[in-house]
TIDO-479391 format. One record per residue (C-alpha): residue number from 1; residue in three letters; x, y, z. Coordinates in Angstrom, 3 decimals. Example, Ala and Ser with C-alpha at 12.3 -4.5 7.8 and 13.67 -1.06 7.14 Angstrom:
2
@num: 1 residu: ALA u: 12.300 v: -4.500 w: 7.800
@num: 2 residu: SER u: 13.670 v: -1.060 w: 7.140
This chain:
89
@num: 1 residu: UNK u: -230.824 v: 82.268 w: -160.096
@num: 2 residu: UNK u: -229.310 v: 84.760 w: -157.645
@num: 3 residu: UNK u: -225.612 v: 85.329 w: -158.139
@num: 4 residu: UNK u: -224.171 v: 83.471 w: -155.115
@num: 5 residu: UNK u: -225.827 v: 80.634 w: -156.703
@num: 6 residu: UNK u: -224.271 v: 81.260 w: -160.014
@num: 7 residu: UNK u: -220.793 v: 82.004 w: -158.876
@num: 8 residu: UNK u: -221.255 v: 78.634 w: -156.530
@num: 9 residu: UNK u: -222.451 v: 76.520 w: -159.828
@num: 10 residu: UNK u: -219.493 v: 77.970 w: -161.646
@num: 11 residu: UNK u: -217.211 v: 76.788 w: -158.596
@num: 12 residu: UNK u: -218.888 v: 73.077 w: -159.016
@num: 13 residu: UNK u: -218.093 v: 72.912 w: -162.557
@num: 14 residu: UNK u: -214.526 v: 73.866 w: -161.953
@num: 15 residu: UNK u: -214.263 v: 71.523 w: -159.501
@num: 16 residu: UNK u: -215.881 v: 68.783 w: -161.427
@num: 17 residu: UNK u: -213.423 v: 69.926 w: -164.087
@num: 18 residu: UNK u: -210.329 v: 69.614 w: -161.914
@num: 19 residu: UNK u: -211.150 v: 66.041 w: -160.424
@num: 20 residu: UNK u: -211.752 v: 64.739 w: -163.819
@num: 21 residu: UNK u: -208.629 v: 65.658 w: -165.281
@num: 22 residu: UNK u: -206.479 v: 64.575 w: -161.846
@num: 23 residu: UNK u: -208.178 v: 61.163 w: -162.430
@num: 24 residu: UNK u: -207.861 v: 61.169 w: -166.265
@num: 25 residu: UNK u: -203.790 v: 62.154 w: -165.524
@num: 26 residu: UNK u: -203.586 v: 58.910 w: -163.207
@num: 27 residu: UNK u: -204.724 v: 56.785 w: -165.468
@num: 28 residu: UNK u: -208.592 v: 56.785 w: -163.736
@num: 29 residu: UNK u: -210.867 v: 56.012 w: -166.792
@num: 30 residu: UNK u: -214.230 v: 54.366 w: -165.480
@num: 31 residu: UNK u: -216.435 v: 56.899 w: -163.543
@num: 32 residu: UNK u: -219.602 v: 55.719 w: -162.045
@num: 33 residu: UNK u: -222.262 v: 58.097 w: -161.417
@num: 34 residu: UNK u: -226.255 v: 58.292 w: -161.281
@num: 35 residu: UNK u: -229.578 v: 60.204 w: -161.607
@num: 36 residu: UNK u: -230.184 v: 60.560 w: -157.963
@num: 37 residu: UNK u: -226.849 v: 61.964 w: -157.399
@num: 38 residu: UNK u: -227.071 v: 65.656 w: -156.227
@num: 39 residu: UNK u: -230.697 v: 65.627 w: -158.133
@num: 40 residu: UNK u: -229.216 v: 64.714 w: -161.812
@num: 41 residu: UNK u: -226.576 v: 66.893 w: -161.829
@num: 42 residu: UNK u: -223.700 v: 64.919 w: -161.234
@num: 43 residu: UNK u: -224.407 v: 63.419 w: -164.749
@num: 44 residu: UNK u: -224.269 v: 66.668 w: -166.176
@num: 45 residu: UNK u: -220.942 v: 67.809 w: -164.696
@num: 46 residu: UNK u: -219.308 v: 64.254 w: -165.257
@num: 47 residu: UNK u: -220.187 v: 64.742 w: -169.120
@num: 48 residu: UNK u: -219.130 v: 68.374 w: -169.348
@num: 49 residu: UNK u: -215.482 v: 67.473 w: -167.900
@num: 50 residu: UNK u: -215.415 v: 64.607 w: -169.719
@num: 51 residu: UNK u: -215.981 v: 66.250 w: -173.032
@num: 52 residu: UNK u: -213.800 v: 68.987 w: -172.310
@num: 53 residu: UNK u: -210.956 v: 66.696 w: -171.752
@num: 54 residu: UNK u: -210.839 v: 63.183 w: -173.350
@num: 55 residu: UNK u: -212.701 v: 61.575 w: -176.198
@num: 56 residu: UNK u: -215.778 v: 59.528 w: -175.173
@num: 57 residu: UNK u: -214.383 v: 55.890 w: -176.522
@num: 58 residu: UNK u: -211.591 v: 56.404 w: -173.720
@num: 59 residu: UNK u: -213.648 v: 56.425 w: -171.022
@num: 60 residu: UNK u: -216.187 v: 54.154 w: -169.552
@num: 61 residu: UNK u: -219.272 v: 55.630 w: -167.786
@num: 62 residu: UNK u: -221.487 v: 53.492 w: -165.545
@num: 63 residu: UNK u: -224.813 v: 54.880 w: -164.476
@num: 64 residu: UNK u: -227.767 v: 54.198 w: -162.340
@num: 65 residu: UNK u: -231.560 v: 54.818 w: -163.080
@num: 66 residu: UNK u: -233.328 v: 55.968 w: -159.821
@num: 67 residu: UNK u: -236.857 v: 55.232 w: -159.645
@num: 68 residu: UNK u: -238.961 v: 57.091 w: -157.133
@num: 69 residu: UNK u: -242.606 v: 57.698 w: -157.722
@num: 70 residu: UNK u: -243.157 v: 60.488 w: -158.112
@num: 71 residu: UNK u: -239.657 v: 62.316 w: -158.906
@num: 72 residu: UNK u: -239.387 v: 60.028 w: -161.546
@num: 73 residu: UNK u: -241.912 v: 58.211 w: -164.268
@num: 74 residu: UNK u: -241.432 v: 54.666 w: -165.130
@num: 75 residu: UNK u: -240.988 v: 56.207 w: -169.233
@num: 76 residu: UNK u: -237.989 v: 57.488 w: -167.902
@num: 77 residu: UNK u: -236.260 v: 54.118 w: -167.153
@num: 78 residu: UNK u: -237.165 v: 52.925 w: -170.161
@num: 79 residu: UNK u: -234.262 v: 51.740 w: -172.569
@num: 80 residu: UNK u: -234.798 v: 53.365 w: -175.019
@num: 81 residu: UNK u: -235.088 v: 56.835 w: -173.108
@num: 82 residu: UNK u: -231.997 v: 55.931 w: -170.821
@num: 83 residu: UNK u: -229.510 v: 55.365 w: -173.952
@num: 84 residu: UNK u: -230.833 v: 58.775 w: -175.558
@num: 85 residu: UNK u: -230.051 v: 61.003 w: -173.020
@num: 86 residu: UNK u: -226.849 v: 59.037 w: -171.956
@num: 87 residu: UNK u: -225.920 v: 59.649 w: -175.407
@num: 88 residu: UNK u: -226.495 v: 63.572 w: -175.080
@num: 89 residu: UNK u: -223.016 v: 64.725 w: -173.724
């Protein structure tokens, strides 16, 4: 990763950061969010701000599994699969 990309990752995450705790501060506790959002990483931020600023029984988290030949296997909408790396962050 060149540096302009890092700094601009590090800008995302503070962003992501931000939003979450302006929501979190108005009472905003469901966030809905998917695997084919910005290519999976919209997951990843979500959970990182989340962790960083509430505990996980106060929030709800709704999620989508996108299935695309190709980008992604059927295993990986399995259940079982799903709810273990939900249960990551």
């Amino acid at each position: 990763m060149i540096k302009s990309e890092s700094n601009m990752c590090i800008n995302i995450i503070s962003h992501t950061e931000q939003v979450v705790k302006d929501a979190l501060s108005l009472g905003i506790n469901f966030f809905d969010t998917a695997n084919g959002y910005s290519a999976g990483t919209s997951e990843e931020y979500l959970g990182h701000a989340l962790k960083k600023n509430i505990a996980r029984h106060q929030v709800v988290i709704a999620s989508k599994v996108y299935f695309n030949p190709g980008r992604l296997s059927s295993e990986a909408i399995h259940r079982k699969l799903f709810t273990e790396s939900s249960q990551k962050n």
